[in-house]
C-alpha positions, -999 to +999 in steps of 0.1 A: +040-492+180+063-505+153+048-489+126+063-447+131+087-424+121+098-411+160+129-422+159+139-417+125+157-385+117+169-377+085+199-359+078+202-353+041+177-343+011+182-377+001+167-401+027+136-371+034+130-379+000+139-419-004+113-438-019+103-453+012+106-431+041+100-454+071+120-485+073+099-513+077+080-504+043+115-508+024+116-547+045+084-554+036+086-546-003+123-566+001+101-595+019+079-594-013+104-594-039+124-623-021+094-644-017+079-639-052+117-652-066+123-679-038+088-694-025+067-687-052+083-713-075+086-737-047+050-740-039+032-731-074+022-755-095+027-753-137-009-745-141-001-714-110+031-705-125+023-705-164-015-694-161-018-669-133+016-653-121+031-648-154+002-632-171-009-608-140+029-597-136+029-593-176-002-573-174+011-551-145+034-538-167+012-523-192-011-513-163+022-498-150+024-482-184-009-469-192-009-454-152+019-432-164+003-415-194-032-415-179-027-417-138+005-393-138+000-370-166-035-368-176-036-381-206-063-409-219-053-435-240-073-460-254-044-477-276-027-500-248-035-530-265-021-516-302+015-505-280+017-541-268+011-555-302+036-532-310+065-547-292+053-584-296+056-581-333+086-557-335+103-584-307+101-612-330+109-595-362+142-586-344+149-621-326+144-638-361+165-612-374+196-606-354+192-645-336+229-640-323+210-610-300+203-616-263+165-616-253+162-592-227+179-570-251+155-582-278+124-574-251+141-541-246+141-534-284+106-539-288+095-519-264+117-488-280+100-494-311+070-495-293+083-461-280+087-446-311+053-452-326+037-437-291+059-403-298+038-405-336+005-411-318+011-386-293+021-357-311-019-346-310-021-345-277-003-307-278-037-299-300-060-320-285-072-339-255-097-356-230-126-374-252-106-366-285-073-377-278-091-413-264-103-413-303-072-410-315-055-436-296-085-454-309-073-450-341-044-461-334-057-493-317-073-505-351-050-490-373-019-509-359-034-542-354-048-535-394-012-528-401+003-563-382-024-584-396-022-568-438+016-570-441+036-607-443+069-585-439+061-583-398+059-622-394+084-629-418+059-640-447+046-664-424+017-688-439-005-690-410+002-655-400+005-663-365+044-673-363+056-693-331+079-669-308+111-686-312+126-704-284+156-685-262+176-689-233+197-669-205+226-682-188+217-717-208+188-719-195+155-718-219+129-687-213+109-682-243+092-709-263+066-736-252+100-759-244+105-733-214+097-747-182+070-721-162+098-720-133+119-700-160+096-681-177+081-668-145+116-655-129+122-637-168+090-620-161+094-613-128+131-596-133+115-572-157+086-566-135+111-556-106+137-535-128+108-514-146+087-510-107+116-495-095+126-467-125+088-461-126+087-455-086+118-432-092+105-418-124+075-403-110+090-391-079+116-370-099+114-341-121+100-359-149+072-373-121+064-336-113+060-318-148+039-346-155+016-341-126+014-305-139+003-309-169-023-330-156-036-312-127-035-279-149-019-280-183-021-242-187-008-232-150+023-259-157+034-237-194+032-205-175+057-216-153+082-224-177+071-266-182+068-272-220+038-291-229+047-310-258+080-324-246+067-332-213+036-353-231+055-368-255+081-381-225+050-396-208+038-409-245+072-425-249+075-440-217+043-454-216+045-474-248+077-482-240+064-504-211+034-519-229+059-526-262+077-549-231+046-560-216+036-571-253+066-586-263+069-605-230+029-617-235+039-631-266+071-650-259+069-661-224+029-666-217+006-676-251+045-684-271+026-666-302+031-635-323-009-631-328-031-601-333-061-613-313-043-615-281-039-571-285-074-567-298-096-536-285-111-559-255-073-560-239-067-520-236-100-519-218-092-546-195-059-524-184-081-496-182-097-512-158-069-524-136-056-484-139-090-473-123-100-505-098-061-502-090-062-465-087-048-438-111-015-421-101-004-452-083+027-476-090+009-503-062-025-496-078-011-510-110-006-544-098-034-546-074-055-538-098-036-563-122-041-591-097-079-582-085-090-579-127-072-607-136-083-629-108-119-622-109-132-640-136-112-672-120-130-663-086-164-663-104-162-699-122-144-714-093-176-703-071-200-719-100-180-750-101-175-753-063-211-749-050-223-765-087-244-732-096-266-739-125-255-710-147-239-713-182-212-707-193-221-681-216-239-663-185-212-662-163-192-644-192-218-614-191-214-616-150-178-609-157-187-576-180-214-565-154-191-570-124-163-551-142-186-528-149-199-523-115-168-521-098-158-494-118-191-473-108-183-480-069-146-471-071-153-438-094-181-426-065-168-440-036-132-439-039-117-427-070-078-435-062-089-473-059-075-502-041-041-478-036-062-456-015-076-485+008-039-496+012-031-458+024-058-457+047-052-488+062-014-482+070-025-448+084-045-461+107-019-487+118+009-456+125-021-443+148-029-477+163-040-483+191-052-447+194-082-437+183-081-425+143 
């Protein structure tokens, strides 16, 4: 009864094509946004704040990221976790640096250099792709994090090798370091969460959106038709490592304040492989749901041990974790293959139908 467009007549190219075509969709992401800045820090505790919301919002943007290459155009990467070392280490090579620099401009940075070693990694993908291009983002996965670990010169001939991110503020107020309170650090993360949702929702509803839907529904069709290939994959390339170079360089600073190797190892690009598929592929919402439902799980699983004092060990409940990821990818690949996106569609569908019958 609420839920329709009768009633709503559009008179220009522009609204037919807004990025939310019925009204109360545009409230209810506005209802989201305002209660994830306003009531979120109000009721959260440090350990909800500092443990949970900044690490699945952090983690959305490189599912956000990877969705783009793989979900829009088609192309597999296996390397997510290399990208968002990427931008951690180039981040805090330039906020040592340049320590006069503002840090969302230093967050930004990283993420362009990030950018500019996914345009190197991606120039196979004109040659190659499917199985073999995953191997070479392999490669570029242990090759990188080789790279970050061998040479003093990226942590600033650090002893320990794992340097502390250095401690900076906005508008006086402290966001990066373990001095930051979570309150801060959580509405840092959050304003990049919003400002890169938004240019990804309008990136892949434009013309860059479309040639890369081309390429991936049918490479060969999309170059007949005057859509050039390599330019198109490197954009997608590009714009993908950009986000996990911010992703990485926001882990890093705001959520474990290290510049560490381990935290980008081979075990993190599969976990955002994951949220890309439970999520659902070719979806801005899939990337956070399946941020939140990944990143979650595991916390679901030992809360239900602790709570009903389950005799299992600790060790054992990690291998639940691996078969459970594991299985949920199985069900969502056969029974729905868009993911947790899909189940969102079907259920608003059903409630512009409501109360007839579906």
């Amino acid at each position: 009864m609420f839920y329709r467009e009768a009633g709503i007549f559009k008179t220009s190219y522009a609204a037919d094509q807004a990025l939310f075509r019925i009204p109360l969709d545009r409230l209810f992401v506005i209802g989201v946004v305002v209660a994830a800045i306003v009531v979120v820090p109000l009721i959260s505790n440090e350990y909800w704040l500092g443990s949970i919301m900044i690490p699945v919002l952090i983690l959305s943007i490189a599912a956000l990221g990877l969705n783009i290459l793989t979900g829009y155009c088609g192309q597999v990467s296996l390397g997510t976790g290399a990208f968002m070392a990427a931008g951690a280490y180039m981040a805090y090579k330039i906020a040592t640096n340049f320590t006069w620099m503002p840090i969302p401009l230093v967050i930004v940075l990283g993420g362009l250099c990030a950018a500019s070693i996914g345009l190197a990694f991606g120039l196979p993908s004109l040659r190659i792709k499917g199985f073999y291009l995953a191997v070479t983002t392999l490669a570029a996965q242990f090759f990188l994090l080789w790279l970050f670990q061998k040479v003093p010169w990226f942590v600033n001939n650090s002893a320990s090798g794992v340097p502390t991110a250095p401690p900076r503020s906005v508008f006086g107020e402290l966001v990066t370091g373990a001095e930051a309170t979570p309150e801060a650090r959580y509405l840092f993360v959050l304003a990049f969460t919003v400002v890169l949702a938004v240019i990804a929702g309008n990136l892949v509803r434009g013309r860059i959106g479309r040639t890369w839907m081309a390429i991936r529904d049918m490479d060969i069709a999309a170059e007949l038709i005057g859509i050039r290939p390599l330019h198109t994959k490197l954009s997608a390339f590009a714009i993908s490592s950009f986000y996990c170079g911010v992703s990485g360089a926001l882990w890093s600073f705001c959520y474990i304040n290290t510049v560490e190797s381990s935290a980008f190892d081979i075990f993190r690009s599969f976990m955002i492989l994951f949220m890309v598929i439970v999520g659902g592929l070719g979806s801005v919402l899939g990337s956070f749901l399946g941020a939140f439902f990944i990143f979650l799980l595991p916390i679901a699983l030992n809360n239900v041990v602790t709570t009903f004092g389950l005799p299992i060990a600790t060790e054992t409940i990690s291998h639940i974790e691996f078969m459970a990821f594991g299985g949920l990818i199985v069900f969502f690949l056969i029974v729905e293959p868009h993911g947790l996106a899909r189940l969102w569609q079907i259920a608003k569908e059903k409630l512009r139908l409501w109360p007839f019958p579906y």
